[in-house]
C-alpha positions as CSV (number, residue, x, y, z in Angstrom):
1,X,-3.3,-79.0,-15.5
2,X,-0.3,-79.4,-13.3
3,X,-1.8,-76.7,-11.0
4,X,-4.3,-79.2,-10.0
5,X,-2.0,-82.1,-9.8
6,X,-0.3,-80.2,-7.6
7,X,-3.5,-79.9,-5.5
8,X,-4.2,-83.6,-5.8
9,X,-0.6,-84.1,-4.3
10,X,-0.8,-81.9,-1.7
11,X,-3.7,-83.2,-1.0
12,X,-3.1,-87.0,-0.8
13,X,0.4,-86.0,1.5
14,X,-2.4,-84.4,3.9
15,X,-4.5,-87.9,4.1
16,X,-1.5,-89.6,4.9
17,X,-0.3,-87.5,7.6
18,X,-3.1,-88.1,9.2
19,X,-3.8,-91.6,8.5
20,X,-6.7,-93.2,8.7
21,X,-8.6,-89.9,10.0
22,X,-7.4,-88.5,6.8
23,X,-9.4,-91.2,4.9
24,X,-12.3,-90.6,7.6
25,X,-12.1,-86.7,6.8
26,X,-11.4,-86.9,3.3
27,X,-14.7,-89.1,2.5
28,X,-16.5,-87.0,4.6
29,X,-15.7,-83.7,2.6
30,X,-15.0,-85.4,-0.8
31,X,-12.9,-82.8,-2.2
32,X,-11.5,-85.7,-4.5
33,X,-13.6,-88.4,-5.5
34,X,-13.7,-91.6,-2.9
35,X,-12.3,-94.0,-5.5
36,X,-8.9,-92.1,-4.7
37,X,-9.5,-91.4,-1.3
38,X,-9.7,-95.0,-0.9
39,X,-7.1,-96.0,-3.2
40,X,-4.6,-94.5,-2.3
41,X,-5.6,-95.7,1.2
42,X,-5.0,-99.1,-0.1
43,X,-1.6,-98.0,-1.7
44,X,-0.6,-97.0,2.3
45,X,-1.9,-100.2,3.1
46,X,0.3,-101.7,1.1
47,X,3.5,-99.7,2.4
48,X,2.6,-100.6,6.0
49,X,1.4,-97.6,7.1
50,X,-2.0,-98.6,8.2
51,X,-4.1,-101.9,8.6
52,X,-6.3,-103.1,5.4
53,X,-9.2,-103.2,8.5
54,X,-8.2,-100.0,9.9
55,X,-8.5,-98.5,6.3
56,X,-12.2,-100.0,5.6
57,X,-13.2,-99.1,8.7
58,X,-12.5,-95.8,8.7
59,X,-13.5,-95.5,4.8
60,X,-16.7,-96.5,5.7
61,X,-17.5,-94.2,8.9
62,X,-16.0,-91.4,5.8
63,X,-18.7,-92.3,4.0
64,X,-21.6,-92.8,5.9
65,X,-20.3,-89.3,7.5
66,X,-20.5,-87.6,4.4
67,X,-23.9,-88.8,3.6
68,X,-24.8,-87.7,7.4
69,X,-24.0,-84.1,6.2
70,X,-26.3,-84.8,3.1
71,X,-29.4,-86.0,5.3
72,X,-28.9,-82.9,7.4
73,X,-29.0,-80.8,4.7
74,X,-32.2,-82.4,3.4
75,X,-33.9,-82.7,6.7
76,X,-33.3,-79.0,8.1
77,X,-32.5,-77.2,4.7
78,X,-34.7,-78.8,1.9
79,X,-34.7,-77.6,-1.4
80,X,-34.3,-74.1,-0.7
81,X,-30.7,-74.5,0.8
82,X,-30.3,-77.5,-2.3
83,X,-30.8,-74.3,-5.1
84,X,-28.8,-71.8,-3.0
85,X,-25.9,-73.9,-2.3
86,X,-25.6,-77.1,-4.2
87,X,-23.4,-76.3,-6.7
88,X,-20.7,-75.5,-3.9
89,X,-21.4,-79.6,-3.1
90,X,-21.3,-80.4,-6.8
91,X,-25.1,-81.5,-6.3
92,X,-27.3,-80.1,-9.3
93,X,-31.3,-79.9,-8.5
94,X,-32.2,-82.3,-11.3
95,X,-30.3,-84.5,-9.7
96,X,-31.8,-84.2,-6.6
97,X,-35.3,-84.5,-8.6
98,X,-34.6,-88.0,-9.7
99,X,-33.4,-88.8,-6.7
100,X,-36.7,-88.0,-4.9
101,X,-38.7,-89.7,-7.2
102,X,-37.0,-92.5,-6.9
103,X,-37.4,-92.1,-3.1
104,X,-40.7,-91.6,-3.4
105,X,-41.2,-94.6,-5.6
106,X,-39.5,-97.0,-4.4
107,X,-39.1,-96.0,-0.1
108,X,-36.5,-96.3,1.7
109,X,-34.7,-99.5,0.4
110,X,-33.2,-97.4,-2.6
111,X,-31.3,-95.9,-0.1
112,X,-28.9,-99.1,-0.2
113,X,-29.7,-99.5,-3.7
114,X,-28.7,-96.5,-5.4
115,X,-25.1,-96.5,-3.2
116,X,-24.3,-98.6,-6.2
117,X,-25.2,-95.6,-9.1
118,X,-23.3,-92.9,-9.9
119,X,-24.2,-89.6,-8.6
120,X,-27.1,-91.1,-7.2
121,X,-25.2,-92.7,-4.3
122,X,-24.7,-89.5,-2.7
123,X,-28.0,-87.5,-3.6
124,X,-30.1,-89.8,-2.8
125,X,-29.1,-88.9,0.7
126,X,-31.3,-85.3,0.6
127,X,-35.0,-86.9,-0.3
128,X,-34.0,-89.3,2.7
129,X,-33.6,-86.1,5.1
130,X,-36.4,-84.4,3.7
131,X,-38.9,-87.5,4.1
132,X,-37.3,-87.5,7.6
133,X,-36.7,-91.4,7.1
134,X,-35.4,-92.7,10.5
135,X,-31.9,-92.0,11.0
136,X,-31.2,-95.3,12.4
137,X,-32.5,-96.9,9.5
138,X,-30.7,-94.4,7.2
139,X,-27.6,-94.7,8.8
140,X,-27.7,-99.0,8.8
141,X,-28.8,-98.8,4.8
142,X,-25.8,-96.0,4.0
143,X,-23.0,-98.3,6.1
144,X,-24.3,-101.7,4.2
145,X,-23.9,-100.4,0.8
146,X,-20.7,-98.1,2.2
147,X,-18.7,-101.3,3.0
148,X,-18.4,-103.4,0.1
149,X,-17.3,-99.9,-1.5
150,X,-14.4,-99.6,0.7
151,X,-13.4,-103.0,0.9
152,X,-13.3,-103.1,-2.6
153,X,-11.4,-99.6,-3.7
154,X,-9.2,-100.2,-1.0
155,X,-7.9,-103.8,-1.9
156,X,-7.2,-102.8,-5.5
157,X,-5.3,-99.9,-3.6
158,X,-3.1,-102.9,-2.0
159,X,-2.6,-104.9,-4.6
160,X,-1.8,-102.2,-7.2
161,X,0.7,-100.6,-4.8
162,X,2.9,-98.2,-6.3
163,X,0.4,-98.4,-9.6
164,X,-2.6,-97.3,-7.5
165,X,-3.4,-94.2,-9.5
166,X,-4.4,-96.9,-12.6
167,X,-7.5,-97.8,-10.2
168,X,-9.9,-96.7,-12.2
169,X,-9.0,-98.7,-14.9
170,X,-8.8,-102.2,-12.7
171,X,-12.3,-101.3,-10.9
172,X,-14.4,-101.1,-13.9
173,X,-14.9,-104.9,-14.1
174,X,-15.9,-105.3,-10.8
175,X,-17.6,-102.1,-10.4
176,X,-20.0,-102.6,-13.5
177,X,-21.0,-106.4,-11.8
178,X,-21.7,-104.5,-8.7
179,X,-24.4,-101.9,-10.2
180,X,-26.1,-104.8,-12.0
181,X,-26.2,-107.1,-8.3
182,X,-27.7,-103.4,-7.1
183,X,-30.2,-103.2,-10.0
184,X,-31.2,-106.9,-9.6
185,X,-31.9,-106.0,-6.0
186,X,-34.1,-103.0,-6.7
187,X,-36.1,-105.3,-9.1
188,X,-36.7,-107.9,-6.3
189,X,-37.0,-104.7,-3.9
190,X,-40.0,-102.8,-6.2
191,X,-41.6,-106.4,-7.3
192,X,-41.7,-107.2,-3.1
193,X,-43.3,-104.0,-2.8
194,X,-45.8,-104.1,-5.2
195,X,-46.7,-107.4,-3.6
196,X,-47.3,-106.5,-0.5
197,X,-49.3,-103.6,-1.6
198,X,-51.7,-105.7,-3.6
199,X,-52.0,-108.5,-0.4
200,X,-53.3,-105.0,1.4
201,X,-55.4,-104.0,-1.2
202,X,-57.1,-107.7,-1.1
């Protein structure tokens, strides 16, 4: 294992040689997961290196860039390039399954919605691109849900400081309140729907 904490290292020295572009770039690609990207963004926050903004910012154009990529791949690949090449993108097609039955389900709302599940909040980018939902309205929903992500990873970053690798362990009680807000919202979401779909029905 010290192989690939060597990696990690390496890794983390290379996003802060490049500041807040090695945020933007290391969202966007997602080699490591964005809890650390953004940690340890908050952890060179708190050594003065960059601006808390400047590190939100740039965490959330990461990941609304990385979901860009996603919609691409949905809208111009589809499934077919999804069961050649998702495992390379750790993207499984029963994931992607789910995803687009939620999609269809529910429309384009879970697109903020599902930001807040895990493994969802990235897959649920594809069915977007192959639905061809608007891009404008893709990209507004993905930045929404995107921002309280990086204001929040990167702040416990800050205030952990030289203890920022224990991050997972301090997000979990405000991560768990934040899926339940997003699954309160998808019940008001699917009950407004089903509304309006019986006042057209009438």
């Amino acid at each position: 294992m010290d192989w690939i904490s060597n990696v990690l290292h390496e890794l983390l020295l290379w996003i802060e040689s490049l500041g807040y572009f090695g945020i933007l770039i290391g969202l966007m690609i997602e080699v490591i997961p964005s809890e650390i990207v953004l940690g340890y963004g908050g952890y060179l926050v708190s050594e003065d290196k960059i601006s808390y903004i400047g590190a939100v910012i740039f965490g959330t154009l990461g990941a609304v860039g990385q979901n860009w990529i996603l919609y691409a791949i949905g809208r111009f690949g589809g499934r077919p390039l999804v069961e050649k090449y998702g495992k390379y993108i750790k993207i499984k097609p029963k994931h992607v399954d789910l995803a687009e039955k939620w999609f269809n389900k529910y429309g384009s709302g879970i697109v903020f919605t599902a930001r807040f599940v895990p493994i969802m909040r990235q897959v649920i980018s594809i069915p977007a691109g192959m639905a061809k939902m608007p891009f404008l309205l893709f990209t507004t929903l993905t930045a929404l849900a995107s921002l309280p992500w990086s204001l929040l990873f990167v702040y416990l970053g800050m205030k952990l400081g030289d203890q920022w690798e224990t991050i997972d362990e301090k997000a979990g009680q405000y991560v768990q309140p934040a899926i339940l807000i997003a699954l309160a919202l998808l019940i008001v979401y699917v009950i407004f729907k089903f509304v309006r779909s019986r006042g057209k029905s009438v």
